[in-house]
PDB file of N, CA, C and O in Angstrom:
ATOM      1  N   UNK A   1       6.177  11.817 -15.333  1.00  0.00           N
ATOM      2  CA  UNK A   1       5.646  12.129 -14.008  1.00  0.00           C
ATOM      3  C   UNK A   1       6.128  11.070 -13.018  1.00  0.00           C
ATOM      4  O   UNK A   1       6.231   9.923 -13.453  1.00  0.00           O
ATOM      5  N   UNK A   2       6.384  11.271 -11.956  1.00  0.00           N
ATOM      6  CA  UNK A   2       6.838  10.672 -10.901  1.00  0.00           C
ATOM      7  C   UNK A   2       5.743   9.817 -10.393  1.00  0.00           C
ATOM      8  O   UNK A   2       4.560  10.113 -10.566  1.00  0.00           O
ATOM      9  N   UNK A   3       6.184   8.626  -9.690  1.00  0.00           N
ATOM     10  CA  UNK A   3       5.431   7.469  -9.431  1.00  0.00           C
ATOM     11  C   UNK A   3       5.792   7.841  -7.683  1.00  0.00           C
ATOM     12  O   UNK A   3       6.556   8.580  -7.062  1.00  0.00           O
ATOM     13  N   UNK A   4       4.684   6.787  -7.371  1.00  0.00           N
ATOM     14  CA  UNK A   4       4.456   6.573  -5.754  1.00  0.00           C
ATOM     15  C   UNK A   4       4.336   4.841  -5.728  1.00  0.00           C
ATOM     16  O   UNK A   4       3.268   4.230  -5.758  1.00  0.00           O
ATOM     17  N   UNK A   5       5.836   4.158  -5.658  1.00  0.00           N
ATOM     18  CA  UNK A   5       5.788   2.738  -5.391  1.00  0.00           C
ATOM     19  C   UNK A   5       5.608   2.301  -4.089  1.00  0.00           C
ATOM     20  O   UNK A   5       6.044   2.733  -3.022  1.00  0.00           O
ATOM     21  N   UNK A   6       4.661   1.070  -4.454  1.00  0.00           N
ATOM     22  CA  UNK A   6       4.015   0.392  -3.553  1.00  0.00           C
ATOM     23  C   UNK A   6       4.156  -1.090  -3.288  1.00  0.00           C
ATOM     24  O   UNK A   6       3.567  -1.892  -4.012  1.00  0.00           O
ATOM     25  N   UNK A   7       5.022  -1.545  -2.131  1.00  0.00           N
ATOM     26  CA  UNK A   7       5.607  -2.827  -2.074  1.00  0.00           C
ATOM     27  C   UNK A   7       4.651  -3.157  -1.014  1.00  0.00           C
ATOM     28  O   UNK A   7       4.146  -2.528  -0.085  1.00  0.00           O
ATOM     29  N   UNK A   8       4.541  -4.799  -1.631  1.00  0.00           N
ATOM     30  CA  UNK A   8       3.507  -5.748  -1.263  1.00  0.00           C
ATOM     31  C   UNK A   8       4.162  -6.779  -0.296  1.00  0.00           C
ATOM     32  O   UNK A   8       4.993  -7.419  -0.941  1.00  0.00           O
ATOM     33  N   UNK A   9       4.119  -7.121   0.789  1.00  0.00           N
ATOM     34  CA  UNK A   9       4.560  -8.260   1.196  1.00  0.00           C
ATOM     35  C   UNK A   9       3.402  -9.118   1.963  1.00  0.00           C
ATOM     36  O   UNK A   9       2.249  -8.704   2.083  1.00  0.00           O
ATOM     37  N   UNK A  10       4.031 -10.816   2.647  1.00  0.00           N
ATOM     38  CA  UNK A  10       3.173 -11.453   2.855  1.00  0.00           C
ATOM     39  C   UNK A  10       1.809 -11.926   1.836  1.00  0.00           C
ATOM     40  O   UNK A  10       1.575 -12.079   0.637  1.00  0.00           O
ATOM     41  N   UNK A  11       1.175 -12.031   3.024  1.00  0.00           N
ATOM     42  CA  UNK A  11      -0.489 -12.508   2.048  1.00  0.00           C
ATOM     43  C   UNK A  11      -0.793 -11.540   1.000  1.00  0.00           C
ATOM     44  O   UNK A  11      -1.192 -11.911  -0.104  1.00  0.00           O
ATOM     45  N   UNK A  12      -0.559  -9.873   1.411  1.00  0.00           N
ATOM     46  CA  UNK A  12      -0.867  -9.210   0.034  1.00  0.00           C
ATOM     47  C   UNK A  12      -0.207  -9.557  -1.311  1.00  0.00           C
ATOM     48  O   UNK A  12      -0.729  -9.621  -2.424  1.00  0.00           O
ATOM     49  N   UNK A  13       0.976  -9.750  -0.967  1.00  0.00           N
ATOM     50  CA  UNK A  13       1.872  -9.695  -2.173  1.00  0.00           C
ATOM     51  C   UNK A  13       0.842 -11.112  -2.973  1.00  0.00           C
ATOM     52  O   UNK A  13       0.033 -11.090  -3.900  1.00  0.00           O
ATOM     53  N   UNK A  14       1.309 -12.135  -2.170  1.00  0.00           N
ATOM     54  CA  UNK A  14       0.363 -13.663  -2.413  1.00  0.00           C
ATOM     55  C   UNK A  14      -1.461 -13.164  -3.249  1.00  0.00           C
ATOM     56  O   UNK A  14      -1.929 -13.771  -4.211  1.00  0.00           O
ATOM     57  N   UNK A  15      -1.973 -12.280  -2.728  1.00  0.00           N
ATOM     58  CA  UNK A  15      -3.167 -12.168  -3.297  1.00  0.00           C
ATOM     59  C   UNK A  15      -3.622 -11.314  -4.521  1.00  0.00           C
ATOM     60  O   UNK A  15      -4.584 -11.358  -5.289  1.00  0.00           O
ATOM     61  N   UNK A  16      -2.350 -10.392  -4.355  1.00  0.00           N
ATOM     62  CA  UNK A  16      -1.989  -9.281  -5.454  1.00  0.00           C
ATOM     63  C   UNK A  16      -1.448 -10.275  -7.176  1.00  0.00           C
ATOM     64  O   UNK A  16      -1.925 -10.011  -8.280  1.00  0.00           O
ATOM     65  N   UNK A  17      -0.274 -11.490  -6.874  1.00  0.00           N
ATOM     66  CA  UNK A  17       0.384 -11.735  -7.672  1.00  0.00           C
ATOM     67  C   UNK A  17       1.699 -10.574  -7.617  1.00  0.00           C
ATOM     68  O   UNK A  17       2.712 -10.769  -8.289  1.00  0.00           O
ATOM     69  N   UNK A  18       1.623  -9.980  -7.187  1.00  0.00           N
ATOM     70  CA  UNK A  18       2.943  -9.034  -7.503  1.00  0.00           C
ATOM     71  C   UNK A  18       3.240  -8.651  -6.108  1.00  0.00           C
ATOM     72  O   UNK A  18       2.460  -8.610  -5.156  1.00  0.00           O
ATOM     73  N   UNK A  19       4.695  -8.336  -6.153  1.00  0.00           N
ATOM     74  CA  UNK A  19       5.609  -7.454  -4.904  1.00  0.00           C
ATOM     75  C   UNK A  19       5.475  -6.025  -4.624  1.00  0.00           C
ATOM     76  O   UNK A  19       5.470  -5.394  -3.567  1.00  0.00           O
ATOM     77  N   UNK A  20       5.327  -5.551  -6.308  1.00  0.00           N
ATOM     78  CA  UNK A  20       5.864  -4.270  -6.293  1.00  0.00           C
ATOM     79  C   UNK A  20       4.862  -3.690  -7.423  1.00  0.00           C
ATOM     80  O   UNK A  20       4.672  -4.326  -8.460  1.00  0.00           O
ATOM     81  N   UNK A  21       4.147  -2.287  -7.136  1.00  0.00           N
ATOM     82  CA  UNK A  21       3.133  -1.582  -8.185  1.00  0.00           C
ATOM     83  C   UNK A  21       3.858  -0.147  -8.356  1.00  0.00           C
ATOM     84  O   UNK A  21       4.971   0.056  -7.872  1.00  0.00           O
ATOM     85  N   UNK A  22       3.420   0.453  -8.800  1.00  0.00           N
ATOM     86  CA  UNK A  22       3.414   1.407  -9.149  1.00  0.00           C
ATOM     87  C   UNK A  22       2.501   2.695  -9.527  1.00  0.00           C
ATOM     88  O   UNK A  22       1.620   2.258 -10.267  1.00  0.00           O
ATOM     89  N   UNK A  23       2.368   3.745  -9.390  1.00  0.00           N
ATOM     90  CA  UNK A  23       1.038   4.295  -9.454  1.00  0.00           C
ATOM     91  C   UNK A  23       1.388   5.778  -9.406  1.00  0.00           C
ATOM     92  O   UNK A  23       2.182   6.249  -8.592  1.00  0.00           O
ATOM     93  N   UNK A  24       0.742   6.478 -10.331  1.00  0.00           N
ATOM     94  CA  UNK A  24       0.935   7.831 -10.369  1.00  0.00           C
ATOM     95  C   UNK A  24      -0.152   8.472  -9.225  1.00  0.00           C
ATOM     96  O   UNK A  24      -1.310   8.600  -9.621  1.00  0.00           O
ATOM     97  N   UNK A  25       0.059   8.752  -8.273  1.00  0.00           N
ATOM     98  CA  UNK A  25      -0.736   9.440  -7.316  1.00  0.00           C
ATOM     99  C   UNK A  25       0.033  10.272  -6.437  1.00  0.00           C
ATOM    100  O   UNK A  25       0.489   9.878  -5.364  1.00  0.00           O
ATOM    101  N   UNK A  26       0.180  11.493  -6.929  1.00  0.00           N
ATOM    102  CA  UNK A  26       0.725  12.483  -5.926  1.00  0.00           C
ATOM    103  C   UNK A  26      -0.108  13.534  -5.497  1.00  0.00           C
ATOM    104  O   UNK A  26      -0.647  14.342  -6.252  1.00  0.00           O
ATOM    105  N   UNK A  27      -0.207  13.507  -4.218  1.00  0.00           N
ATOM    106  CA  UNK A  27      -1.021  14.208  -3.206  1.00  0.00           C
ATOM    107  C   UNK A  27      -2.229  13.546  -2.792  1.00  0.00           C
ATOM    108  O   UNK A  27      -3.039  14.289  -2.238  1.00  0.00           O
ATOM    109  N   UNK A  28      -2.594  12.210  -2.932  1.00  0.00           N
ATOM    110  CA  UNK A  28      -3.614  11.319  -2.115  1.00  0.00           C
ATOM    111  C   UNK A  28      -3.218  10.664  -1.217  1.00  0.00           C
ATOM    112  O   UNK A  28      -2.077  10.228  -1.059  1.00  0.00           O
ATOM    113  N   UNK A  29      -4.727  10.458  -0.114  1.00  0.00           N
ATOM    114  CA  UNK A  29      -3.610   9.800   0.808  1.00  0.00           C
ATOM    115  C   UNK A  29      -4.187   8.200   0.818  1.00  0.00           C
ATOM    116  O   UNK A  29      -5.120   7.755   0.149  1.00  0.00           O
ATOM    117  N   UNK A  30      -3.448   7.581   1.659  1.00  0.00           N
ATOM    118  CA  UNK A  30      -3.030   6.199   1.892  1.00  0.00           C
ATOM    119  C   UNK A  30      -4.435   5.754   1.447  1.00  0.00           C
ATOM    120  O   UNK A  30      -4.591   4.939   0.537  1.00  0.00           O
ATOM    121  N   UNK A  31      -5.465   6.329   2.132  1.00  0.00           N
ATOM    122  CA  UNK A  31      -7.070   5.438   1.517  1.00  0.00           C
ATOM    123  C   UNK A  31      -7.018   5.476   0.184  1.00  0.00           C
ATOM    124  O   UNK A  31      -6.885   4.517  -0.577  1.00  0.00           O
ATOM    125  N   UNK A  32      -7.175   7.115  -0.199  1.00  0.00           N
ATOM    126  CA  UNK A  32      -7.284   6.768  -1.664  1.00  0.00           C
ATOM    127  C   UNK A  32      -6.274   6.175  -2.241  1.00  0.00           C
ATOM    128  O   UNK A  32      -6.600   6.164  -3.427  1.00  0.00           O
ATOM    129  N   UNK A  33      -4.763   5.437  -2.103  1.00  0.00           N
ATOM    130  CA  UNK A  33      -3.747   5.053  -2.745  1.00  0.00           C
ATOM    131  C   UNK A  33      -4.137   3.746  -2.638  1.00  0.00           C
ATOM    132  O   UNK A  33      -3.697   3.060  -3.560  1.00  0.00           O
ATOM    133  N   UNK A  34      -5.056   2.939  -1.541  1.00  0.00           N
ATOM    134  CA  UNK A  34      -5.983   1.756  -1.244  1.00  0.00           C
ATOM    135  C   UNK A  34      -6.650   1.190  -1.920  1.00  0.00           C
ATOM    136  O   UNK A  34      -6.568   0.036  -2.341  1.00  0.00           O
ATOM    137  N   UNK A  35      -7.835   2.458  -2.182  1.00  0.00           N
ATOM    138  CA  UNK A  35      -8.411   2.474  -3.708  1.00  0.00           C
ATOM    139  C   UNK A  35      -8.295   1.612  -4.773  1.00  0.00           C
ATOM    140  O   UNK A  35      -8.904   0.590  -5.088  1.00  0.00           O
ATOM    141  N   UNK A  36      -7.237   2.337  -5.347  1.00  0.00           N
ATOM    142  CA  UNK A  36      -6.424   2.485  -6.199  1.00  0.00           C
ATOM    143  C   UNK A  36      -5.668   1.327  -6.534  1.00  0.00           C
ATOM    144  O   UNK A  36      -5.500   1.007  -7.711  1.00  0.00           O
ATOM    145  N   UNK A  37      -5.194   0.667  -5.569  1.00  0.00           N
ATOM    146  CA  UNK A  37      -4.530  -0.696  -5.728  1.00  0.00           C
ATOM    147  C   UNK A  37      -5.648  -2.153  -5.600  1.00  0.00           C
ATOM    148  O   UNK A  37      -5.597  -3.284  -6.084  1.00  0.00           O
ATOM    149  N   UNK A  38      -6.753  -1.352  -4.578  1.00  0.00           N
ATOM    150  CA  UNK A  38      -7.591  -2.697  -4.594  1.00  0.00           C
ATOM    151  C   UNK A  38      -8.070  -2.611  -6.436  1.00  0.00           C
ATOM    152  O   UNK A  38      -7.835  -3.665  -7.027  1.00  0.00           O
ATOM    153  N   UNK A  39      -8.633  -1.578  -7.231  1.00  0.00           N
ATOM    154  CA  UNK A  39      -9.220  -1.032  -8.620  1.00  0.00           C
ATOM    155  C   UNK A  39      -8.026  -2.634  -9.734  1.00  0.00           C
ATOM    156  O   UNK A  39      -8.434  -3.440 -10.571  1.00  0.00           O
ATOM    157  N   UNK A  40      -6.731  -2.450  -9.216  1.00  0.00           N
ATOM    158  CA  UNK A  40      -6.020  -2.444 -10.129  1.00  0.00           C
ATOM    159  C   UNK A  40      -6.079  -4.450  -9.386  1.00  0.00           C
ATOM    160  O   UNK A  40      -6.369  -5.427 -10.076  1.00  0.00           O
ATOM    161  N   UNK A  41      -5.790  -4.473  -8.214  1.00  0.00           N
ATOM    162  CA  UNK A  41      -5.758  -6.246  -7.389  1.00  0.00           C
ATOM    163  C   UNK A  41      -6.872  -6.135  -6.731  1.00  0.00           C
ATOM    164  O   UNK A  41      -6.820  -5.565  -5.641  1.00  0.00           O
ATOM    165  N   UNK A  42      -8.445  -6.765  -7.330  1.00  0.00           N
ATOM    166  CA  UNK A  42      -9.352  -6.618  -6.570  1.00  0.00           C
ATOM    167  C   UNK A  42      -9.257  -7.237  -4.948  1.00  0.00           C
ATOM    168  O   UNK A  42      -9.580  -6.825  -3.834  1.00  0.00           O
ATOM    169  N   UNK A  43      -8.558  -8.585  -5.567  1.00  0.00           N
ATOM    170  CA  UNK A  43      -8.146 -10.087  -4.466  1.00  0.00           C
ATOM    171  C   UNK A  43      -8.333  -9.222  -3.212  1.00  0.00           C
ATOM    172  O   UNK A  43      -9.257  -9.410  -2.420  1.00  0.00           O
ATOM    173  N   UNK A  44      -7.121  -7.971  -3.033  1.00  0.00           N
ATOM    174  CA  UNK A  44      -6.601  -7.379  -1.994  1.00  0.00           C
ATOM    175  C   UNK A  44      -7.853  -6.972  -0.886  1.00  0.00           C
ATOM    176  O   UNK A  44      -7.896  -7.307   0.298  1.00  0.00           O
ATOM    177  N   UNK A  45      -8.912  -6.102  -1.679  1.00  0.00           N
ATOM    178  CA  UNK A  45      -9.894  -5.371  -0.963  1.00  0.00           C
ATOM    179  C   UNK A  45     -10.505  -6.043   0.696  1.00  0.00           C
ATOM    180  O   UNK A  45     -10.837  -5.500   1.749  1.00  0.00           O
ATOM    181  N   UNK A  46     -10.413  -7.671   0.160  1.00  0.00           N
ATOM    182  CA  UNK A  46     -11.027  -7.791   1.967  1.00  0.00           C
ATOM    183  C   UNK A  46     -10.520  -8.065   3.150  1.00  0.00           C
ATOM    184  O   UNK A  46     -11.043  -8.617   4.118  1.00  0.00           O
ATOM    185  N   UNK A  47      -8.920  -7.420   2.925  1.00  0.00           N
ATOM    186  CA  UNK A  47      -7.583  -7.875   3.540  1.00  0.00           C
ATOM    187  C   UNK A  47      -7.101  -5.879   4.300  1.00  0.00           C
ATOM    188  O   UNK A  47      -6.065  -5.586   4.898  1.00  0.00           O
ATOM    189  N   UNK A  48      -8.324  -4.887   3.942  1.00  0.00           N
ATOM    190  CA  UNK A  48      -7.582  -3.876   4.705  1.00  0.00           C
ATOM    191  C   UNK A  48      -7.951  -4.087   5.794  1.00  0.00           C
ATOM    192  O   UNK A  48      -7.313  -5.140   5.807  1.00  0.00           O
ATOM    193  N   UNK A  49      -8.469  -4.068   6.902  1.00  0.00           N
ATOM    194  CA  UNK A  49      -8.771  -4.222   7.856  1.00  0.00           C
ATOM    195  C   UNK A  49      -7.418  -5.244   8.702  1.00  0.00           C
ATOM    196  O   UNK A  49      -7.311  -5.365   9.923  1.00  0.00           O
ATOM    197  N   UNK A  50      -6.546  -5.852   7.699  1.00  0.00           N
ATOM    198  CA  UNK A  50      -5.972  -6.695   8.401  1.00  0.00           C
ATOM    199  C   UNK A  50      -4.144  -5.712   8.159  1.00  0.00           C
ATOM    200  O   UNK A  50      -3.205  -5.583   8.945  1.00  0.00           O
ATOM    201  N   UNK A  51      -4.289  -5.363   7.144  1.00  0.00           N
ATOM    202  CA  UNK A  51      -2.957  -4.660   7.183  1.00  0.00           C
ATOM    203  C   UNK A  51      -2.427  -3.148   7.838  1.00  0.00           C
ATOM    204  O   UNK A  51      -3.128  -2.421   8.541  1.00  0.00           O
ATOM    205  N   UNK A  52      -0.954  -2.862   7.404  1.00  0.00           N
ATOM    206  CA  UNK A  52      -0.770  -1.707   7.890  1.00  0.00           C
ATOM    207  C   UNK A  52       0.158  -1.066   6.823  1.00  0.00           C
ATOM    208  O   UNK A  52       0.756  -1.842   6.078  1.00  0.00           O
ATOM    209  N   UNK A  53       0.351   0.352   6.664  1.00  0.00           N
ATOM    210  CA  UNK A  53       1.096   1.018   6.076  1.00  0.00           C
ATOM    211  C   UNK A  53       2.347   1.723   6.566  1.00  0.00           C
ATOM    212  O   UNK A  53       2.452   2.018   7.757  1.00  0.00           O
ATOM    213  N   UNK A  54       3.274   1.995   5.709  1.00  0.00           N
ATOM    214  CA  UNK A  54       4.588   2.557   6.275  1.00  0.00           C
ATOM    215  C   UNK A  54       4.923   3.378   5.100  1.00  0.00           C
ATOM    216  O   UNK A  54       4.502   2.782   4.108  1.00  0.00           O
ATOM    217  N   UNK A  55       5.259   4.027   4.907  1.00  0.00           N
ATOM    218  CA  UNK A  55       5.345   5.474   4.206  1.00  0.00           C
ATOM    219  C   UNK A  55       6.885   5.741   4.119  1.00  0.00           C
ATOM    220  O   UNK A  55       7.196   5.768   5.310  1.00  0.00           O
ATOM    221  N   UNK A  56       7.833   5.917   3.523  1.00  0.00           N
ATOM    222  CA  UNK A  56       9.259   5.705   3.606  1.00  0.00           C
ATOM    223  C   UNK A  56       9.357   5.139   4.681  1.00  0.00           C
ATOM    224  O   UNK A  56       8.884   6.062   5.345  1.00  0.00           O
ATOM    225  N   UNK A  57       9.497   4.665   5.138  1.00  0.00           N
ATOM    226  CA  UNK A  57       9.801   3.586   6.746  1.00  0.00           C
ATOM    227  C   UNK A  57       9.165   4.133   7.649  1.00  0.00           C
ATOM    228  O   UNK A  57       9.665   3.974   8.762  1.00  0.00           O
ATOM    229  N   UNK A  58       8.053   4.847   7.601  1.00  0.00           N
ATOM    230  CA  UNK A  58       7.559   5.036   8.772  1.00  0.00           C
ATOM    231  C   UNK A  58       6.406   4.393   8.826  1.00  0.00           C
ATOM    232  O   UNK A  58       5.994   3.993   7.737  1.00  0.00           O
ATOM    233  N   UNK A  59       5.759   4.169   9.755  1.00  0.00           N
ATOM    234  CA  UNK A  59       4.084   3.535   9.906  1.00  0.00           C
ATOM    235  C   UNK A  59       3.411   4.657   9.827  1.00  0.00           C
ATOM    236  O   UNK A  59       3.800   5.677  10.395  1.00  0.00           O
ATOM    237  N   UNK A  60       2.356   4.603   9.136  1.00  0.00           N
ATOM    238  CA  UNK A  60       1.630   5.959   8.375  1.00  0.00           C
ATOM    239  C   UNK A  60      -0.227   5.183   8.821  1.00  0.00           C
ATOM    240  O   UNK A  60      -0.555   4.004   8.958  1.00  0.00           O
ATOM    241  N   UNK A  61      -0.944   6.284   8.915  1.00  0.00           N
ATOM    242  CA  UNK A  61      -2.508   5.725   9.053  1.00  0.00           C
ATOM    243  C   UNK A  61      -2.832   6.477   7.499  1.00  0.00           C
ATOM    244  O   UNK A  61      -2.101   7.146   6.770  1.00  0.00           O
ATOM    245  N   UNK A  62      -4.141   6.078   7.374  1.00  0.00           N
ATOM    246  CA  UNK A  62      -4.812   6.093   6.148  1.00  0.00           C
ATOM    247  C   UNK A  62      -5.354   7.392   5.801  1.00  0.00           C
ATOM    248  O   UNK A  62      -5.382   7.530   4.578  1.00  0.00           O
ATOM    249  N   UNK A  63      -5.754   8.301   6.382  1.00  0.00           N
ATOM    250  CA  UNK A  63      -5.739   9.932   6.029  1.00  0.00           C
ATOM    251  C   UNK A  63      -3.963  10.690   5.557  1.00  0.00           C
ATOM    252  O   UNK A  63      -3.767  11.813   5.093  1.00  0.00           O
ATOM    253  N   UNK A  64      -3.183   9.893   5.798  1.00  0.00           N
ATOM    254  CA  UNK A  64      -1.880  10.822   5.455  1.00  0.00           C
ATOM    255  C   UNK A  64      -1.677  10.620   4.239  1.00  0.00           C
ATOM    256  O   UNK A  64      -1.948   9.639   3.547  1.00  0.00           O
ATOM    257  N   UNK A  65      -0.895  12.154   3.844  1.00  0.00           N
ATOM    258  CA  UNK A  65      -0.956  11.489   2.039  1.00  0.00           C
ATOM    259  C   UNK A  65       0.601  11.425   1.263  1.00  0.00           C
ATOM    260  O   UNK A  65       1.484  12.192   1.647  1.00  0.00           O
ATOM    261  N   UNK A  66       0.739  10.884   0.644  1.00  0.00           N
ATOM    262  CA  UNK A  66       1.525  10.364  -0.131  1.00  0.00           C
ATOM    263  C   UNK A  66       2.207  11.655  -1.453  1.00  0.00           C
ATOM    264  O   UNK A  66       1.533  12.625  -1.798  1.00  0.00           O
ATOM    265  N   UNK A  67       3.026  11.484  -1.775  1.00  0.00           N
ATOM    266  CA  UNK A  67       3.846  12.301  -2.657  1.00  0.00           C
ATOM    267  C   UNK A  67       4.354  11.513  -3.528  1.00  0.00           C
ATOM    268  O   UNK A  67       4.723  10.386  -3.197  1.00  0.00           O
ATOM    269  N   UNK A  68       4.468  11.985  -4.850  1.00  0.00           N
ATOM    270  CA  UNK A  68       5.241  11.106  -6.060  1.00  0.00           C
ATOM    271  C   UNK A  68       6.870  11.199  -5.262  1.00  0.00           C
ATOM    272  O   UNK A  68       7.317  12.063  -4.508  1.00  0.00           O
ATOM    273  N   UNK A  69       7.581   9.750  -5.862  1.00  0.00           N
ATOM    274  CA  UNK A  69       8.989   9.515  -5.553  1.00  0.00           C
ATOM    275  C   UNK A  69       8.666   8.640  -3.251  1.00  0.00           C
ATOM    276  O   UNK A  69       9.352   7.946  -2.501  1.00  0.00           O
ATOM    277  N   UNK A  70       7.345   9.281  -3.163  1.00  0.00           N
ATOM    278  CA  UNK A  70       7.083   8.105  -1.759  1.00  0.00           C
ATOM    279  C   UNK A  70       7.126   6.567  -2.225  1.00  0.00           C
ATOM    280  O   UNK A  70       6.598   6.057  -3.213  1.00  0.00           O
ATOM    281  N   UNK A  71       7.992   5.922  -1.120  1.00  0.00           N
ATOM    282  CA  UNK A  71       7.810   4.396  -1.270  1.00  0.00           C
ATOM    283  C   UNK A  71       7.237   3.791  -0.079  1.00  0.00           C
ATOM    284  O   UNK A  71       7.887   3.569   0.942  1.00  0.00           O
ATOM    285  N   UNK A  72       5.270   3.373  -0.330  1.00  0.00           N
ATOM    286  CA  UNK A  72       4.914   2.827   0.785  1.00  0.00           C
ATOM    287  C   UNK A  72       4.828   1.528   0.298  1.00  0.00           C
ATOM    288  O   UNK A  72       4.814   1.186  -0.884  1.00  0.00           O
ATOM    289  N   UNK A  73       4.741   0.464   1.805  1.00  0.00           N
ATOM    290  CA  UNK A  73       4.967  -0.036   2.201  1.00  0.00           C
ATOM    291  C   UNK A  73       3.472  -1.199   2.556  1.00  0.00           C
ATOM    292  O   UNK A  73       2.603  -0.624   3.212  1.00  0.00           O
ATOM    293  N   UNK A  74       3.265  -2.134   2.326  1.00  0.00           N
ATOM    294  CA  UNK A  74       1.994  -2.843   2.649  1.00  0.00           C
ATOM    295  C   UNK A  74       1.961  -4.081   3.422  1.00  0.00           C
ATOM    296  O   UNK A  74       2.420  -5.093   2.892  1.00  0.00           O
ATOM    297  N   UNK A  75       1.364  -4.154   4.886  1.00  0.00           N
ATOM    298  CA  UNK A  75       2.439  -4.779   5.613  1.00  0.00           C
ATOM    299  C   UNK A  75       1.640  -5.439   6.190  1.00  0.00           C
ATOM    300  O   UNK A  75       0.672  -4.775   6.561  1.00  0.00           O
ATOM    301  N   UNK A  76       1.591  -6.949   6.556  1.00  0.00           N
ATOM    302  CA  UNK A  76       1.024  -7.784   6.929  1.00  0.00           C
ATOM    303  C   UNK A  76       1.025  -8.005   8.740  1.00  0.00           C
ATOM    304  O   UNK A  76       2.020  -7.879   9.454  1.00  0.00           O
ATOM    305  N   UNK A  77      -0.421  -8.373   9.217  1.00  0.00           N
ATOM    306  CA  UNK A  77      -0.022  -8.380  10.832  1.00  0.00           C
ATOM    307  C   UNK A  77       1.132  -8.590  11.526  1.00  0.00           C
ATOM    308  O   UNK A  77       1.691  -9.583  11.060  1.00  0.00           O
ATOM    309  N   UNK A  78       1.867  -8.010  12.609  1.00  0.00           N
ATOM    310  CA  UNK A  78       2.908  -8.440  13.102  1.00  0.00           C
ATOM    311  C   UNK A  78       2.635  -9.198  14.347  1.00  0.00           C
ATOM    312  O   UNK A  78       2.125  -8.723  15.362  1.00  0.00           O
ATOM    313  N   UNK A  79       3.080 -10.602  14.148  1.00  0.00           N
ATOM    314  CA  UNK A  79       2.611 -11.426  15.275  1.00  0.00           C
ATOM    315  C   UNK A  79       4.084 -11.797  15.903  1.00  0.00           C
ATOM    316  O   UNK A  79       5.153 -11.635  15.315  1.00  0.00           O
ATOM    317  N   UNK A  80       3.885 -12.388  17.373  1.00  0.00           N
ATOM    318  CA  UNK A  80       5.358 -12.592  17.857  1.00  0.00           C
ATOM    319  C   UNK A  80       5.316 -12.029  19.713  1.00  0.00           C
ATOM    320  O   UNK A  80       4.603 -11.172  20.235  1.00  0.00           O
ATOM    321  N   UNK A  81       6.121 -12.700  20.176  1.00  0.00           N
ATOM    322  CA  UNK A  81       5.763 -11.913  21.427  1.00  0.00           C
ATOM    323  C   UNK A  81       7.387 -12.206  22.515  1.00  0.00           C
ATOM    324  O   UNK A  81       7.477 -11.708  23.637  1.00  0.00           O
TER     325      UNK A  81
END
């Protein structure tokens, strides 16, 4: 069965221990794929509020859902001006 990889960067990656997960979830969306990764890196859970998602390169909100062979993206504030 096809996977839905999930790359970590910044503080997540740092709180996760890992870059890169993996996860069989096709047809949930970004919350429940949230879930799912906080279940597996609890560390992560008090850090959504601070991140964002991108969905093959796009910026995605948390009701959209995900497909096996999707590569999202876990993305730390963008500061800079």
């Amino acid at each position: 069965m096809e996977q839905v990889k999930v790359l970590l960067f910044g503080a997540a990656a740092d709180q996760a221990g890992v870059r890169e997960a993996e996860f069989t979830a096709n047809g949930v969306t970004l919350d429940e794929l949230w879930s799912m990764l906080t279940l597996k890196y609890p560390a992560l859970s008090p850090m959504r509020g601070t991140l964002a998602f991108a969905v093959n390169g796009e910026y995605a909100k948390g009701e959209e859902t995900v497909r096996a062979g999707d590569e999202v993206a876990v993305l730390p504030p963008v500061s800079g001006g």
